[in-house]
N, C-alpha and C positions, 0 to 999 in steps of 0.2 A: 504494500500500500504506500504510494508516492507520501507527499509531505505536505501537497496540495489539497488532498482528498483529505489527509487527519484532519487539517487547520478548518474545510470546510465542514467536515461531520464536529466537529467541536464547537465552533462557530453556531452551527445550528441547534444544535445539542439547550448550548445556553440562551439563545433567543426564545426555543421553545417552552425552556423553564421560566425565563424572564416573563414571559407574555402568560403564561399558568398562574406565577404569581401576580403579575398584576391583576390578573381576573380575579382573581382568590380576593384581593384589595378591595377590587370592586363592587364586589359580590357582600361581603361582610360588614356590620354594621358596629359590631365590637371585637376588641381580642383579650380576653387574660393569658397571656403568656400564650402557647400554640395551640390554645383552644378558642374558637372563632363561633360567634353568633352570626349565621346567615339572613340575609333581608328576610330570605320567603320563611324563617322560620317566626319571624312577628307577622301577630293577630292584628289588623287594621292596622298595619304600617305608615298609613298617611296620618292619623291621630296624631300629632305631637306630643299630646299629654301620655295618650297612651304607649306610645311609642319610648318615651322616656322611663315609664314604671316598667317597662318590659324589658326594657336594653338593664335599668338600675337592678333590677331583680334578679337577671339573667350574673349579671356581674358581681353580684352578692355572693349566689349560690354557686358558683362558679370557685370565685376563692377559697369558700370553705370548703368545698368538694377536692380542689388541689391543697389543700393544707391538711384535710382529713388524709390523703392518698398519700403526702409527705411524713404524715405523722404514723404511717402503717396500719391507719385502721383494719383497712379490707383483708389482713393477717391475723386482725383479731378472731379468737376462735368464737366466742360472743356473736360477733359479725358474721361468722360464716356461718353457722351453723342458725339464725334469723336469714341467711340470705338462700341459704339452700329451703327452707321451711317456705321461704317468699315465695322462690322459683317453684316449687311443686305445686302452692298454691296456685297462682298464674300457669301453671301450666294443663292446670285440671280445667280450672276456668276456660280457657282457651278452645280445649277440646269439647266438652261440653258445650259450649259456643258454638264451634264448626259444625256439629254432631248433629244437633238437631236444626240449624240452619238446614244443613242437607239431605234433613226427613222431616222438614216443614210441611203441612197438612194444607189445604186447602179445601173447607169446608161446606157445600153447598148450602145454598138459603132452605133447602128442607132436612139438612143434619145438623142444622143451626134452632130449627126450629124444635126439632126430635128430641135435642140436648138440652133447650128449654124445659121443656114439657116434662121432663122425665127428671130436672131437676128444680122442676118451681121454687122449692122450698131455700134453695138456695139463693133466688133473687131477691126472697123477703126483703124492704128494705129498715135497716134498723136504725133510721134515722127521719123525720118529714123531709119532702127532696124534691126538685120542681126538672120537669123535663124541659128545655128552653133551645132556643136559636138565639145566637149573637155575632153578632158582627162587631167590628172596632176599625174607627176611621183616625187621622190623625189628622182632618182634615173636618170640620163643622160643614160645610158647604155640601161636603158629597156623603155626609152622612144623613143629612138632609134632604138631600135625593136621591139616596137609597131608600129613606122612611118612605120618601115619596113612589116610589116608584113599587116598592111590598104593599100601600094600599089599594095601590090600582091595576095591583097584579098577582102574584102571590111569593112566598118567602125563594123557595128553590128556582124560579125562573128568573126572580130578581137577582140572587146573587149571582148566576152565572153572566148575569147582563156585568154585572161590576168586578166580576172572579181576576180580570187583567189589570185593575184600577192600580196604581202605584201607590194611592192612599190609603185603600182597604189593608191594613197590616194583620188582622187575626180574626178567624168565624170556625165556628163550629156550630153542625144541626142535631137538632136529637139529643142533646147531651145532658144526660142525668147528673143535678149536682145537689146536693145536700144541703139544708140549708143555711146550717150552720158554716159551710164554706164562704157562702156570703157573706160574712160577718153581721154585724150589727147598724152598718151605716144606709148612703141613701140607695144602693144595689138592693138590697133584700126590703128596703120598704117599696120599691118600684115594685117589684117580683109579683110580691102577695099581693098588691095593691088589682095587679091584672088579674083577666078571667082568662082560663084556657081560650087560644087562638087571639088574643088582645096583640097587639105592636104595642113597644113603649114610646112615647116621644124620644128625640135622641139627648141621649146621656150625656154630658159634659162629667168627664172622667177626672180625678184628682191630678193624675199624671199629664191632664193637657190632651187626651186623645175624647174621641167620642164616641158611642156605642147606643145600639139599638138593640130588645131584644123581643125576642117572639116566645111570650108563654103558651108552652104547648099541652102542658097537665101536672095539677097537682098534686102528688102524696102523701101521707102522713105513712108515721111507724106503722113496720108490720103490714103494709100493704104492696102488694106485686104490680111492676107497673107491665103493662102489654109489651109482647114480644117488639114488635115492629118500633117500639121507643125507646128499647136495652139493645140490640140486634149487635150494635158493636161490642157491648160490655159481654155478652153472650160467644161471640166469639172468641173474645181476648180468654174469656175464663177454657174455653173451650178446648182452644190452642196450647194452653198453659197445660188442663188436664191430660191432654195427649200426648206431651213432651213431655209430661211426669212418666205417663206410663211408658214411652217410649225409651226415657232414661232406666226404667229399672228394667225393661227384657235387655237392657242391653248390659247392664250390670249384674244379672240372671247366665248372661250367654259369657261373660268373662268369668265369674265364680265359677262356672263348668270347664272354663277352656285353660283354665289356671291351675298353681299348687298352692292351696292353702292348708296352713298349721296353724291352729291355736293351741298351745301348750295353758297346762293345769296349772 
């Protein structure tokens, strides 16, 4: 190899390092010693305030993380033996996780209803609890012609006229809430104040946003509300009971496939 060809593989060699680190430069918003906070790893990066509690926070736990690593924590037997406990933890978790992600159920609207039925007693509810629509604007104007526009039409056709609005921020229909979740302020005196199927004038929210809601039916303790007004709750619980069972055939199929001792 001439003397031409070193100088030019060496020459290049360090251009390409040189231009990696300055990307590296680029790219990084802090450093503690060779350890680097990346832009993409801050949450709302253009915040300034927030920006700042993230880069200060980062840079906090950073030194004491290098001072802990200096000081030989991670050889403490203390340490390993909480860190080995962590990781099995998390690693159960995880599987568990994957597991039944990838024997998720998907439940027809008549094994939703069958599940019901056959579990009423389980929907009792043990609390009074109002079934409701609400929407939340952050915007008075267009929560004002939302209201306007559910009198002269109906709740589900209104919202999909507004479902792309930039100011409609949160809505949920059908949703069983308790009424104690309401607390004691002007929400839960709106509430009661309506008859099933009432609209309320729109809300002026303590946080500055505004809100409309559609009471859809009352009940007290100890009363079942109709399928078609739990439908989600009925499946969540549904889902849940499935993946319970689903979790023990499969801890049934390991106990058999396995060697277990318990000694006296």
């Amino acid at each position: 190899m001439n003397n031409h060809l070193i100088y030019f593989i060496f020459i290049t060699a360090a251009l390409l390092s040189g231009c990696k680190k300055e990307e590296i430069k680029k790219d990084y918003v802090a450093r503690v010693n060779d350890s680097y906070l990346m832009k993409d790893d801050l949450i709302n990066g253009n915040d300034s305030l927030m920006r700042y509690d993230q880069v200060k926070k980062w840079i906090d736990n950073e030194l004491l993380y290098q001072q802990a690593l200096n000081d030989g924590v991670i050889k403490d037997d203390e340490f390993v033996k909480i860190l080995d406990k962590t990781k099995r933890e998390l690693a159960i978790s995880f599987w568990i996780k994957n597991y039944l992600e990838e024997n998720q159920i998907s439940p027809s609207n008549e094994e939703l209803n069958l599940f019901y039925e056959s579990n009423l007693n389980t929907f009792k509810l043990l609390h009074p609890a109002f079934i409701i629509n609400n929407v939340i604007f952050n915007n008075e104007n267009r929560a004002i012609a939302f209201r306007n526009t559910v009198m002269e039409s109906n709740w589900n056709r209104s919202l999909n006229s507004f479902i792309n609005d930039t100011t409609l921020i949160s809505q949920y229909g059908s949703n069983l809430v308790y009424k104690y979740e309401l607390g004691s302020g002007k929400i839960l005196r709106i509430v009661e104040s309506l008859q099933p199927g009432e609209i309320s004038l729109v809300i002026n929210l303590e946080n500055g946003n505004f809100s409309v809601i559609n009471l859809i039916q009352k009940y007290q303790e100890n009363e079942i509300p109709k399928f078609e007004e739990v439908t989600s709750l009925v499946e969540r619980r549904m889902k849940a009971d499935a993946m319970n069972k689903i979790l023990k055939t499969k801890l049934e199929e390991l106990y058999t496939n396995n060697e277990i001792e318990i000694k006296k």
